[in-house]
Short mmCIF file of the C-alpha atoms (twelve columns), coordinates in Angstrom:
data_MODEL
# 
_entry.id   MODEL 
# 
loop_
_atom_site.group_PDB 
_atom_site.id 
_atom_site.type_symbol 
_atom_site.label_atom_id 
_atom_site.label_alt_id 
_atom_site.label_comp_id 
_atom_site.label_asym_id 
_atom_site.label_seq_id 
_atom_site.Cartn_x 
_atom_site.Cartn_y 
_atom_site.Cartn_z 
_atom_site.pdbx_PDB_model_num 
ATOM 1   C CA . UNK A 1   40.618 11.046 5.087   1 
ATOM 2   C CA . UNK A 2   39.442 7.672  6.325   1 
ATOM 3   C CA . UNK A 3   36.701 7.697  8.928   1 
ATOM 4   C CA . UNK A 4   34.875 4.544  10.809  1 
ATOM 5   C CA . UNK A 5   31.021 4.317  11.022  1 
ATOM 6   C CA . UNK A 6   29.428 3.288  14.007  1 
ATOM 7   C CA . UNK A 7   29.209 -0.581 12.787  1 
ATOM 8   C CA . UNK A 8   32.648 -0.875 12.142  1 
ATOM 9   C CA . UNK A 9   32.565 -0.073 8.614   1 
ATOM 10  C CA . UNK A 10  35.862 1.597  7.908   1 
ATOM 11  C CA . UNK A 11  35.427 4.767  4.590   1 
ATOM 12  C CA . UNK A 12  36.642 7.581  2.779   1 
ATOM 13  C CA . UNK A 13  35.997 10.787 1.610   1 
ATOM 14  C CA . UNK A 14  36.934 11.539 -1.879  1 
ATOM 15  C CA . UNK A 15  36.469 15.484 -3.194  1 
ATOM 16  C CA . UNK A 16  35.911 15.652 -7.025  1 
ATOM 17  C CA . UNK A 17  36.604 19.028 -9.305  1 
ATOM 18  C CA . UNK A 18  36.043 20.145 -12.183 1 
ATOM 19  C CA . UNK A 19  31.877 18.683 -12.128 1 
ATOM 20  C CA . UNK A 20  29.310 20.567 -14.318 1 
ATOM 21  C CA . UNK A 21  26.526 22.120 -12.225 1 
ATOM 22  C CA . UNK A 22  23.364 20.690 -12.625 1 
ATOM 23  C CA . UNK A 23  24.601 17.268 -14.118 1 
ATOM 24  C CA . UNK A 24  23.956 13.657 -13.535 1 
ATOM 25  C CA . UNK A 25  26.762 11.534 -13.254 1 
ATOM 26  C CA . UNK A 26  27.719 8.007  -13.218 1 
ATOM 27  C CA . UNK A 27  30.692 6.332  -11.189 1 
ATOM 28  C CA . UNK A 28  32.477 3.450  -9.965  1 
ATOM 29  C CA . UNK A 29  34.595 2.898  -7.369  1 
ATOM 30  C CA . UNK A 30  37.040 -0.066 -7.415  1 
ATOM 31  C CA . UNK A 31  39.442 -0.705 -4.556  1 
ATOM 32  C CA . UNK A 32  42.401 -2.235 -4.597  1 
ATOM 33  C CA . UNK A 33  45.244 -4.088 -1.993  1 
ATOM 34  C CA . UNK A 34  48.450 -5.850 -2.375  1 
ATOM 35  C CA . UNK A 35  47.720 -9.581 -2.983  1 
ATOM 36  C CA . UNK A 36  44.417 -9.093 -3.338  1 
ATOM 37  C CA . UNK A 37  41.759 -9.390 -5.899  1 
ATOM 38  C CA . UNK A 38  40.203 -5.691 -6.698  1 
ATOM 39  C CA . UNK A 39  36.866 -5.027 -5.917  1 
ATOM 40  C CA . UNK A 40  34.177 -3.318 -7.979  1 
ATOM 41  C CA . UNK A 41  31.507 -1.156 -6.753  1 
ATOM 42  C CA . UNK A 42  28.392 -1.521 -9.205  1 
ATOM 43  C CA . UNK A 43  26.924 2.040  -11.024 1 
ATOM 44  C CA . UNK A 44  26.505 4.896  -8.191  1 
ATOM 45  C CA . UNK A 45  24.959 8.614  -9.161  1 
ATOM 46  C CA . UNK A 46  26.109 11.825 -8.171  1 
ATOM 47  C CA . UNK A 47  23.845 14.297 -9.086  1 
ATOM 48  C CA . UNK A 48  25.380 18.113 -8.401  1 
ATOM 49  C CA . UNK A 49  23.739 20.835 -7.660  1 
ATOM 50  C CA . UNK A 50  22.124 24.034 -9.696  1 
ATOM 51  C CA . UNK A 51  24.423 27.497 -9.956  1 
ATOM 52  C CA . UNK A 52  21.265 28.732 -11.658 1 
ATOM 53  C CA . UNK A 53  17.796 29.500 -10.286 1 
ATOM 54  C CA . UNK A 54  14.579 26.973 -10.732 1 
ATOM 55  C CA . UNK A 55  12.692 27.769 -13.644 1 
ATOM 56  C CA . UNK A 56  9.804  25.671 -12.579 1 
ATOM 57  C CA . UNK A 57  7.446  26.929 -10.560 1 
ATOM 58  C CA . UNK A 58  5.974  24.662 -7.471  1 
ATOM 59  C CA . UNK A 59  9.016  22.619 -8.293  1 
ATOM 60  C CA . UNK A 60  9.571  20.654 -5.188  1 
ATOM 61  C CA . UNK A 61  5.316  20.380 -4.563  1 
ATOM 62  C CA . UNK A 62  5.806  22.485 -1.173  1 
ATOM 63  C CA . UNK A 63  2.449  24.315 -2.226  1 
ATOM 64  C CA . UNK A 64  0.997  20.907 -1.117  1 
ATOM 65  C CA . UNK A 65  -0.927 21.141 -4.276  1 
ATOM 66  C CA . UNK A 66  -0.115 20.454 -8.203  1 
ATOM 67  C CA . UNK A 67  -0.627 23.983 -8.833  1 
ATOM 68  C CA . UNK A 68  1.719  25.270 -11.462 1 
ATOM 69  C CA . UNK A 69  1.867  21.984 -13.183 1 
ATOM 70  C CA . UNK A 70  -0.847 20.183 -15.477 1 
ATOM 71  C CA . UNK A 71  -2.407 16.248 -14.984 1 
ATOM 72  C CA . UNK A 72  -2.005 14.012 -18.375 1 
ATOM 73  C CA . UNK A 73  -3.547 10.720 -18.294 1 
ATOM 74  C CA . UNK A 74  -4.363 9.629  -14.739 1 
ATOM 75  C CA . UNK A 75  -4.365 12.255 -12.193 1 
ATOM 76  C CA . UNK A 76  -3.635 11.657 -8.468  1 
ATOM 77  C CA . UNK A 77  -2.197 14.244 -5.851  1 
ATOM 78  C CA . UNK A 78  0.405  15.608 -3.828  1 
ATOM 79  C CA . UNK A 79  1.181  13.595 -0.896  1 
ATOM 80  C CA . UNK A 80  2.703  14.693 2.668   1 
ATOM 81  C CA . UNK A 81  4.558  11.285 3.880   1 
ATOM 82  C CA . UNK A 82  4.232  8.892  5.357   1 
ATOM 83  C CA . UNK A 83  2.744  7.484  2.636   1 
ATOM 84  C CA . UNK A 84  2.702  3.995  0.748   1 
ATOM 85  C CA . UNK A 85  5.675  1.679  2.114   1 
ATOM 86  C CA . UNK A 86  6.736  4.518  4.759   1 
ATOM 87  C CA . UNK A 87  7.462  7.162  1.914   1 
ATOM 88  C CA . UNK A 88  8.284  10.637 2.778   1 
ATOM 89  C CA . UNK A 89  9.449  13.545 0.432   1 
ATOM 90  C CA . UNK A 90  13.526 13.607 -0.712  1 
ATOM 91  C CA . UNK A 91  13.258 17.538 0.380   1 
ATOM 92  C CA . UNK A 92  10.611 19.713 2.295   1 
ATOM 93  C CA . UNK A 93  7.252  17.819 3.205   1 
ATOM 94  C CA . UNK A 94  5.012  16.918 -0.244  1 
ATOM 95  C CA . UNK A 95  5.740  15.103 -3.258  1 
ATOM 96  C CA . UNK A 96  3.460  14.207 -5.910  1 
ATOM 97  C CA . UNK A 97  2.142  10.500 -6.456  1 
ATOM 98  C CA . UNK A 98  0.141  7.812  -8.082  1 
ATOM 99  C CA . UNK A 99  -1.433 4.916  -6.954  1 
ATOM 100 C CA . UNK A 100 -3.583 2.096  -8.065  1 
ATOM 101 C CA . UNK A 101 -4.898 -0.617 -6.707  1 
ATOM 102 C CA . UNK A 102 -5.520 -3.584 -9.658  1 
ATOM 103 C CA . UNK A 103 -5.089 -1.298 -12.466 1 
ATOM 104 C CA . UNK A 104 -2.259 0.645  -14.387 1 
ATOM 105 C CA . UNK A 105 -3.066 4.594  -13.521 1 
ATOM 106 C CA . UNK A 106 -0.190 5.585  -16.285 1 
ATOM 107 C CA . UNK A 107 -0.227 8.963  -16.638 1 
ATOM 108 C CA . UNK A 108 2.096  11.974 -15.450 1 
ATOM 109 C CA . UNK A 109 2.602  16.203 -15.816 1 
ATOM 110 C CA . UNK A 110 3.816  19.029 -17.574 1 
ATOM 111 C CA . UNK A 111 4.393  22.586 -17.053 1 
ATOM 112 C CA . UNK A 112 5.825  25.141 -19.635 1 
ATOM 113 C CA . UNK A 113 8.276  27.709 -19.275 1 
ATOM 114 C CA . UNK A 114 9.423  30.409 -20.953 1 
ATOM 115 C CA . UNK A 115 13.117 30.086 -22.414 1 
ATOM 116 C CA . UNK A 116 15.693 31.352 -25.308 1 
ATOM 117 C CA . UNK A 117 15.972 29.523 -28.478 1 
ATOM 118 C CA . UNK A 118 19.829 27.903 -28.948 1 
ATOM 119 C CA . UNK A 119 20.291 27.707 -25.383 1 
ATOM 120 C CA . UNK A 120 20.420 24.472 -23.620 1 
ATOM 121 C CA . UNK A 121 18.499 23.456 -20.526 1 
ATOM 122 C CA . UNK A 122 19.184 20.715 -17.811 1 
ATOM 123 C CA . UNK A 123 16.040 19.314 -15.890 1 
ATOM 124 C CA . UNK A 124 16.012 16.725 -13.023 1 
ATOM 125 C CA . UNK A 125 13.956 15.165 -11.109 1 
ATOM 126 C CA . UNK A 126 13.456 12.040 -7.766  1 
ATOM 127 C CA . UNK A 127 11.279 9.577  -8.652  1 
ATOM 128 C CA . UNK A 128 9.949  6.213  -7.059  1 
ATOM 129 C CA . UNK A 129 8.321  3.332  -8.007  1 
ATOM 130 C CA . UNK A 130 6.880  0.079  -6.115  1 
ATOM 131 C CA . UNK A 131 4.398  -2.760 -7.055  1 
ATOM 132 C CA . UNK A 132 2.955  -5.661 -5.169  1 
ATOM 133 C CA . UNK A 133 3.182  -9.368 -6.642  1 
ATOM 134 C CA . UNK A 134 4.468  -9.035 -9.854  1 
ATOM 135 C CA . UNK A 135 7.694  -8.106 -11.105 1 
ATOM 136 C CA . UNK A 136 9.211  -4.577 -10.310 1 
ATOM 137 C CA . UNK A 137 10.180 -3.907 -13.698 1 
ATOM 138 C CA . UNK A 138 6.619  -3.682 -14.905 1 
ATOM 139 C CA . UNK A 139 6.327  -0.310 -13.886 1 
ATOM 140 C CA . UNK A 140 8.961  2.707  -15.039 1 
ATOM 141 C CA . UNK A 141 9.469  5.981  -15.016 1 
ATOM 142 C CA . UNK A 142 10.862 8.898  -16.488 1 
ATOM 143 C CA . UNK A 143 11.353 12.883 -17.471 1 
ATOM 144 C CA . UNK A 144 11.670 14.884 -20.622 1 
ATOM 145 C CA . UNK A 145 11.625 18.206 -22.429 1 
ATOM 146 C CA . UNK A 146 9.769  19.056 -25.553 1 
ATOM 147 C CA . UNK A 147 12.185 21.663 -27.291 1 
ATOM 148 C CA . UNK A 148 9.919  23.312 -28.889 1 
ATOM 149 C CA . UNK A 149 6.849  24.117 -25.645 1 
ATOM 150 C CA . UNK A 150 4.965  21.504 -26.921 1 
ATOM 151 C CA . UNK A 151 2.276  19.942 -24.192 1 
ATOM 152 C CA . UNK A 152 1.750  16.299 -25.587 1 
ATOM 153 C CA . UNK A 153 3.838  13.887 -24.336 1 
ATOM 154 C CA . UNK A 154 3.557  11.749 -27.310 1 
ATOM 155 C CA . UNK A 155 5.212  14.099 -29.403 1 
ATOM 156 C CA . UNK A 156 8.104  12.897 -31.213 1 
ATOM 157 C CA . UNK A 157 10.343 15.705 -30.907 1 
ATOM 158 C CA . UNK A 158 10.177 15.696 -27.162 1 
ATOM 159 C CA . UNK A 159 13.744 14.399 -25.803 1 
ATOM 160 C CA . UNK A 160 13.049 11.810 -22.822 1 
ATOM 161 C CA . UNK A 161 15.261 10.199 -20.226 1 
ATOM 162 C CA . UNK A 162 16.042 6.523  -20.048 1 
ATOM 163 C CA . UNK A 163 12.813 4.916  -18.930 1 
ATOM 164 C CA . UNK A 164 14.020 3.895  -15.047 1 
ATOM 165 C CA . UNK A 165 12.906 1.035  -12.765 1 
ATOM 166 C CA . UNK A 166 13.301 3.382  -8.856  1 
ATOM 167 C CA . UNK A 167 12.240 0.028  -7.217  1 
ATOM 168 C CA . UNK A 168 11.497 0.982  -3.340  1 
ATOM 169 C CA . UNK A 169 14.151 4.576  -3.536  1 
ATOM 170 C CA . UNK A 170 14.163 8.135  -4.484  1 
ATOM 171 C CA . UNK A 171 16.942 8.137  -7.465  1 
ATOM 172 C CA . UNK A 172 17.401 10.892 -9.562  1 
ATOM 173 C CA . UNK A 173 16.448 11.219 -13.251 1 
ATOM 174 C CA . UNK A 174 18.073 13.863 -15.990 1 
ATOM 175 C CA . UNK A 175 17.774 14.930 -19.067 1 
ATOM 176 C CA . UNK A 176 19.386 17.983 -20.990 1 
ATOM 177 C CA . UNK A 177 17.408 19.494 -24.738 1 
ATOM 178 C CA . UNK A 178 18.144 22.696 -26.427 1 
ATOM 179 C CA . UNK A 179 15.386 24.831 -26.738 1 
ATOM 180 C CA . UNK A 180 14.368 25.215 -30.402 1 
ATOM 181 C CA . UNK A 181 11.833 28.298 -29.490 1 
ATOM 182 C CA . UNK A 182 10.355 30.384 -27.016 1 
ATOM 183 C CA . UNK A 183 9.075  28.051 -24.610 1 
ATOM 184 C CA . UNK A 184 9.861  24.750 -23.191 1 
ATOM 185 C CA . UNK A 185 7.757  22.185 -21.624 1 
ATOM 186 C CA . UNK A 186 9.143  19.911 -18.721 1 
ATOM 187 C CA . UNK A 187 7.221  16.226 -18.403 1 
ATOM 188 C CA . UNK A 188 7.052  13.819 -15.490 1 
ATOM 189 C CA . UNK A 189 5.669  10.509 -16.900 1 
ATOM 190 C CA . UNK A 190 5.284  7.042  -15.254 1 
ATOM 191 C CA . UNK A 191 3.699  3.791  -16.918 1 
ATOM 192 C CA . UNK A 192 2.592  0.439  -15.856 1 
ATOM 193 C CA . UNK A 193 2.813  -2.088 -18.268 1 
ATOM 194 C CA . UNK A 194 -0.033 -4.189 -16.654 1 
ATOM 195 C CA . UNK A 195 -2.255 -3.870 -13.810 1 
ATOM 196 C CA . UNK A 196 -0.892 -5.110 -10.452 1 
ATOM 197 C CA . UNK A 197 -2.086 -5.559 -6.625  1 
ATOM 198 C CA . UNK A 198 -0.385 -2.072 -6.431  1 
ATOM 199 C CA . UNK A 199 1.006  -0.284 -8.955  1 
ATOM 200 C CA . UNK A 200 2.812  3.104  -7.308  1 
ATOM 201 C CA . UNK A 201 5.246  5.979  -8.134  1 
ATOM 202 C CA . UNK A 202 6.493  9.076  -7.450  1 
ATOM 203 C CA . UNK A 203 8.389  12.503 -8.184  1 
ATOM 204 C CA . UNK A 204 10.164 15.304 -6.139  1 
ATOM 205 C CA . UNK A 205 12.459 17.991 -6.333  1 
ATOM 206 C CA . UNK A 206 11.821 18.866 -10.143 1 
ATOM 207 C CA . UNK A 207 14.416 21.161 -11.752 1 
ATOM 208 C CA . UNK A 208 14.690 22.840 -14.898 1 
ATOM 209 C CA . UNK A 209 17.611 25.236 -15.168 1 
ATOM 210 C CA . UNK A 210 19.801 27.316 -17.882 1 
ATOM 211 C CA . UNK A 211 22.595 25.478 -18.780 1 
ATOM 212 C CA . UNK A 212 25.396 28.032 -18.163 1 
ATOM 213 C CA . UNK A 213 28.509 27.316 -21.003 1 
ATOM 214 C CA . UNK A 214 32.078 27.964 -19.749 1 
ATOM 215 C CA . UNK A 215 35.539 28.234 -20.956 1 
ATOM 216 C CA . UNK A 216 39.155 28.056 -20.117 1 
ATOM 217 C CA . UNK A 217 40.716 30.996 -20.800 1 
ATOM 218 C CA . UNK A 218 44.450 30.095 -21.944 1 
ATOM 219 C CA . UNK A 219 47.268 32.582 -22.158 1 
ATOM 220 C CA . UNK A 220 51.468 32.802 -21.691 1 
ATOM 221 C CA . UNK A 221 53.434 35.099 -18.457 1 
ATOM 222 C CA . UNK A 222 56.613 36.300 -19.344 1 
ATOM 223 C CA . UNK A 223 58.272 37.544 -15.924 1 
ATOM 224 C CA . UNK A 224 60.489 40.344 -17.045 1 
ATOM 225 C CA . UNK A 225 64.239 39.275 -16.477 1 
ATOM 226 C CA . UNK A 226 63.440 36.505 -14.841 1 
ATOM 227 C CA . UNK A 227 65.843 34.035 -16.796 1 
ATOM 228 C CA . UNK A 228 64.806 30.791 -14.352 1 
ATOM 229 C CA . UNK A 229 62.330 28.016 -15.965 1 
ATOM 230 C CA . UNK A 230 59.108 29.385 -14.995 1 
ATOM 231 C CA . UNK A 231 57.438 25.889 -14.725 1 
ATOM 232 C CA . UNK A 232 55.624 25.799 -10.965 1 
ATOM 233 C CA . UNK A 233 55.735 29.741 -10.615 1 
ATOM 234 C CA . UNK A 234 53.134 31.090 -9.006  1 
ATOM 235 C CA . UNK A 235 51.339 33.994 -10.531 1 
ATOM 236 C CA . UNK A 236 48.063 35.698 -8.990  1 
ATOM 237 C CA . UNK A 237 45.679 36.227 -11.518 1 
ATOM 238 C CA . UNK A 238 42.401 38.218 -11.043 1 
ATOM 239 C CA . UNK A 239 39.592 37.659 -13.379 1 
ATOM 240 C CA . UNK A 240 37.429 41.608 -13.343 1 
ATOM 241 C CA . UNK A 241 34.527 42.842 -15.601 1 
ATOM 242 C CA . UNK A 242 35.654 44.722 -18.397 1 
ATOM 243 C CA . UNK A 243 36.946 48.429 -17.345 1 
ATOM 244 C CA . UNK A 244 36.695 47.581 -13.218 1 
ATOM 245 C CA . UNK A 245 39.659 47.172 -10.895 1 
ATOM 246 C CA . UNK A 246 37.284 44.925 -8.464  1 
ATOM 247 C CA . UNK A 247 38.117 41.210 -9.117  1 
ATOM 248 C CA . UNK A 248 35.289 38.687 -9.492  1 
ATOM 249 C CA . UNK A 249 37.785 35.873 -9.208  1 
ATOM 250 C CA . UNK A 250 40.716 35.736 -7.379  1 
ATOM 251 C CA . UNK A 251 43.355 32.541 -8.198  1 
ATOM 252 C CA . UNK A 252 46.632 31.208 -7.663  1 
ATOM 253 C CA . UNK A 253 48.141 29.821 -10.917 1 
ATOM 254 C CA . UNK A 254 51.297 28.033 -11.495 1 
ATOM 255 C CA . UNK A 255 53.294 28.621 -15.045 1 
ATOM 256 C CA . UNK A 256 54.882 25.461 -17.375 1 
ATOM 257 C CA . UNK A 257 57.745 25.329 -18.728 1 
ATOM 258 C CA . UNK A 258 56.860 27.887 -21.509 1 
ATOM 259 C CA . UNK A 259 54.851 30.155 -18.870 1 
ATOM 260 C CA . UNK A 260 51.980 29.151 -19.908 1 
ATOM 261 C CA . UNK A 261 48.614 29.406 -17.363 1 
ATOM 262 C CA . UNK A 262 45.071 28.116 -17.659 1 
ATOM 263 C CA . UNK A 263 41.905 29.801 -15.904 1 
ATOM 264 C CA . UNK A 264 39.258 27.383 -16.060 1 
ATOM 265 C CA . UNK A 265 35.600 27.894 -16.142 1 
ATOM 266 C CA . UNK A 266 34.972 31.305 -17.148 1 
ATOM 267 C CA . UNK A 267 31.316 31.988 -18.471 1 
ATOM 268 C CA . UNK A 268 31.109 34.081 -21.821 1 
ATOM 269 C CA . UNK A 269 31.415 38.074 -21.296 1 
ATOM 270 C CA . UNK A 270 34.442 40.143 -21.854 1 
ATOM 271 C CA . UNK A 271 37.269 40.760 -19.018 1 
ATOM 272 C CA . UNK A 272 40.253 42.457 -17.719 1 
ATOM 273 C CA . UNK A 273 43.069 39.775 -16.563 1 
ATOM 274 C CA . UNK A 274 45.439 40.970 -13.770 1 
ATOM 275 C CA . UNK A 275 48.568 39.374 -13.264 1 
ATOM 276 C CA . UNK A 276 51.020 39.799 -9.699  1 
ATOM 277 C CA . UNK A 277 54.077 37.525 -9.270  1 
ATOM 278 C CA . UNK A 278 56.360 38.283 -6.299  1 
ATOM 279 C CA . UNK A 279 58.198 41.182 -6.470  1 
ATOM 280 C CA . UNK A 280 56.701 42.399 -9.757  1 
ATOM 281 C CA . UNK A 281 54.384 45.041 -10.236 1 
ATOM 282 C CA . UNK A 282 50.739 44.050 -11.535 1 
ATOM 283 C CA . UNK A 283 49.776 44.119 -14.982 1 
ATOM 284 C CA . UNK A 284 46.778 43.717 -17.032 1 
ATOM 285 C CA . UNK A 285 45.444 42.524 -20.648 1 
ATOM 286 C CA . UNK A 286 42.372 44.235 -21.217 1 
ATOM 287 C CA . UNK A 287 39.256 43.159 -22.936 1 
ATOM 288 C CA . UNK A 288 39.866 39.250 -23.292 1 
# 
């Protein structure tokens, strides 16, 4: 559907499937007319959203303090905007920040959380960053997870995002570990190369959640005497717990050729599969 903005500006909205939760994504978009030359978009990010709950507490800083989370380096505070260059928090009212004026103030924090060894955790977070006369890549942020609930950030096992130049805009950062024992420790690290007029950044909305694995669940229909092809015929499945006749999913599937249906994104557990096609009676395979 193509709508125009108030300036004129004609655009469209696009709907994507099949996105993890949780995820960081990169994109393009290129566009394209008759007797034209196409045009490139340069790299956008789409950042989804959590299925799972926060494991962080004080995530988003709304306590309008650090508490939850421990200072390394140089310590600041949480901020309610508008602060340096107009800033104001990507969600809620506080954020936490840094600023110097003719030094470096590198420094960041951490907070560990319990978790389950061989399971694998996502954790985002919005930064900033902004200097004053002198270039805007000499001061970088960005986020990691030690695997192992380690609290120094110069440890080398800890896995870190891309260092990330947020130059004057909230843009998300991600990174994904798997937790190698009982604890996990989520960092928030910025750095200054060398001391500046202002050296300044921030973070918000910090986000560590449980990676939740899924599957497609693959299987073949045979519709009694139906003798037709069965590609395009619609079957209602139901996806239900194990022994229960109330469905957690509900989904209209078409067949192939071979009768053949997909169910996608099923977490791990054991089910009952219902099948209805028109003018058949429902059946079900038990315990998948």
């Amino acid at each position: 559907m193509y709508h125009r903005s108030a300036c004129g500006h004609l655009y469209r909205d696009i709907s994507l499937s099949g996105l993890e939760p949780h995820t960081l994504y990169h994109f393009r978009v290129r566009s394209r007319a008759q007797g034209t030359i196409d045009g490139m978009s340069g790299d956008n990010t789409l950042l989804t959203l959590p299925e799972t709950p926060n494991l962080l507490v004080n995530g988003g800083f709304e306590a309008g303090t650090p508490a939850g989370w421990t200072y390394f380096g140089a310590s600041d505070g949480v901020y309610e905007g508008p602060w340096f260059k107009d800033l104001r928090a990507v969600e809620g009212r506080y954020f936490i920040g840094w600023a110097t004026n003719g030094g470096t103030r590198n420094g960041g924090v951490w907070q560990r959380v319990s978790a389950t060894p061989g399971k694998e955790y996502c954790f985002s977070a919005w930064a900033w960053t902004w200097c004053l006369n002198i270039p805007m890549y000499n001061l970088s942020v960005h986020i990691g997870i030690d695997p192992f609930g380690g609290t120094n950030p110069n440890a080398p096992g800890v896995v870190w995002s891309p260092w990330s130049v947020n130059f004057d805009r909230w843009h998300p950062l991600w990174v994904r570990a798997t937790a190698q024992a009982n604890y996990i420790t989520a960092f928030l690290q910025g750095h200054a190369d060398s001391p500046a007029e202002w050296n300044i950044y921030a973070f918000d909305n910090a986000v560590l959640t449980e990676r939740v694995q899924r599957f497609n669940v693959r299987g073949k229909v045979t519709a009694g005497d139906f003798v037709a092809s069965p590609e395009g015929f619609p079957v209602e499945v139901q996806l239900r717990p194990a022994g229960s006749t109330e469905p957690l999913r509900t989904e209209m599937l078409t067949l192939d050729a071979a009768g053949n249906y997909t169910l996608r994104d099923v977490e791990p557990g054991e089910y009952d599969i219902a099948f209805k096609a028109s003018h058949w009676l429902r059946a079900v395979a038990r315990g998948v």
